[in-house]
C-alpha positions as CSV (number, residue, x, y, z in Angstrom):
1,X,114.3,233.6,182.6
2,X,111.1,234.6,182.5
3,X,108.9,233.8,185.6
4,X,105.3,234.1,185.7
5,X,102.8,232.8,188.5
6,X,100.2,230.4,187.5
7,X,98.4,231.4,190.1
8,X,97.5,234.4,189.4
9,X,93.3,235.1,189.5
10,X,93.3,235.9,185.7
11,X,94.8,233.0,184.8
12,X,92.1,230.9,187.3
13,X,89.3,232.2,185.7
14,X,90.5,233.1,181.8
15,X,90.0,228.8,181.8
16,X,86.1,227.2,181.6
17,X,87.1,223.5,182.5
18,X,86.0,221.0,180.1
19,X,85.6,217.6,181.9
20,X,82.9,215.7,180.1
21,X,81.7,214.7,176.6
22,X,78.4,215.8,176.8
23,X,79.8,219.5,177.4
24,X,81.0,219.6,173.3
25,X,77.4,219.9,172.3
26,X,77.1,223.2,174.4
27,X,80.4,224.3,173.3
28,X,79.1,223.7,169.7
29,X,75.9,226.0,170.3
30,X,78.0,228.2,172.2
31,X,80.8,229.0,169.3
32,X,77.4,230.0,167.3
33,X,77.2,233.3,169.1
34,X,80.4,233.9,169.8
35,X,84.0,232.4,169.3
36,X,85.1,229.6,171.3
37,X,88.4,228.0,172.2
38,X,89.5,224.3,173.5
39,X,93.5,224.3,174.9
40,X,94.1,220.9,174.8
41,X,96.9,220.3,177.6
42,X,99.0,217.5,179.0
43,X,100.1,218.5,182.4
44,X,103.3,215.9,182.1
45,X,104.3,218.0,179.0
46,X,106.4,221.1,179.7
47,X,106.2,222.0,175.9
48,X,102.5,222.2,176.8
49,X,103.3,223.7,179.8
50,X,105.6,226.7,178.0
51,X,102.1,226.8,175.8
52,X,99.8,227.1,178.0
53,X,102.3,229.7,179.9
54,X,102.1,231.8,176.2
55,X,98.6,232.2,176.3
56,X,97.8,233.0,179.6
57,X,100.9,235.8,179.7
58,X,99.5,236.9,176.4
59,X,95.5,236.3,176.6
60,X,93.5,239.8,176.3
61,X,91.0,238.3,174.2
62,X,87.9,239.0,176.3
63,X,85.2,238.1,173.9
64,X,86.7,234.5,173.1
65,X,85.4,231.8,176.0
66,X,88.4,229.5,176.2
67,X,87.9,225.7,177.9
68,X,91.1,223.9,179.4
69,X,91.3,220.3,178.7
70,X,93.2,218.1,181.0
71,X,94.7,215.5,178.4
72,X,95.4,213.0,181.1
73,X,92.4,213.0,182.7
74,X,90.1,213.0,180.1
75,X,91.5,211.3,176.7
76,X,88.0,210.3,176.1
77,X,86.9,213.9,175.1
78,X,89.8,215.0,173.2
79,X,89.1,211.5,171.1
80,X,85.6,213.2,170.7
81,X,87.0,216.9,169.9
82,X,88.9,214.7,167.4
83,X,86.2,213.3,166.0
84,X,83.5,216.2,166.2
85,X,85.5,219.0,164.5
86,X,87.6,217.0,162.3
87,X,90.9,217.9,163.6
88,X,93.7,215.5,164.5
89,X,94.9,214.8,168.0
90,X,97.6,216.6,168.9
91,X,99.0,217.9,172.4
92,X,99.4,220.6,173.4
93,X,96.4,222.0,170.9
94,X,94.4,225.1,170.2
95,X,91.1,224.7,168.6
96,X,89.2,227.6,167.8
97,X,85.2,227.4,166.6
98,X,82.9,229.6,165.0
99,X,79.3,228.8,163.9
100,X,79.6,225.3,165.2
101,X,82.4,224.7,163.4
102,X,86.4,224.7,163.5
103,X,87.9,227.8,162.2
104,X,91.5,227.2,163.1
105,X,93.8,224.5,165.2
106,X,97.6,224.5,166.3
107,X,99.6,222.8,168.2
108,X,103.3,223.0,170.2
109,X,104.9,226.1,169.7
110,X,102.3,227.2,166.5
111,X,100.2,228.3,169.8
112,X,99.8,232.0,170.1
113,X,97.5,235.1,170.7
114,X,98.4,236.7,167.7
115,X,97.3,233.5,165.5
116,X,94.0,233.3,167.0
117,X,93.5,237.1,166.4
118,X,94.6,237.2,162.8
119,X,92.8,234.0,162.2
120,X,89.6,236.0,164.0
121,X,90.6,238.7,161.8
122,X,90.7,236.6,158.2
123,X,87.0,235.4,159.6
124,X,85.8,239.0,160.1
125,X,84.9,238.0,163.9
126,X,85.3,240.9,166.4
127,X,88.6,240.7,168.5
């Protein structure tokens, strides 16, 4: 079994906490300069947590800004991710944005390193 601390400093600060609406504006402007991801994750979830546990054994994607979104705490703002980048609710989720708008978005197992860097590939974005 494979056994990874989540504790670990690079795992603390590979996440940017997302924890209010009015932070998806910035994140818009943001994803104009460079790529930008949103993990969408519910803490009760351990397919979510396997997900979240993929990424974060697998994250050497140092130019991508990636924000964690606490699903429980804040269904309010993944309503609005919902509704601002036209992707539909799903947890756990991936979104990735460039030039203000989504580029890609998975969810459950479809989550992984390697589809965000062939996706940032397809887009001709620097990985």
């Amino acid at each position: 079994m494979l056994s990874v601390s989540l504790n670990r400093p690079e795992f603390i600060t590979m996440w940017s906490q997302l924890t209010d609406k009015s932070q998806l504006k910035d994140i818009m402007l943001e994803s104009k300069t460079q790529p930008v991801a949103i993990f969408k994750h519910s803490t009760s979830c351990s397919i979510s947590g396997m997900s979240k546990m993929r990424l974060e054994s697998a994250w050497d994607l140092n130019n991508i800004k990636i924000y964690y979104l606490d699903l429980l705490n804040h269904r309010d703002i993944s309503n609005a991710i919902a509704a601002e980048f036209h992707v539909h609710h799903e947890s756990p989720q991936i979104i990735l944005m460039s030039k203000g708008e989504c580029i890609y978005d998975a969810s459950h197992f479809d989550i992984s390193v390697d589809e965000l860097k062939e996706t940032l590939a397809f887009h001709k974005l620097a990985i």
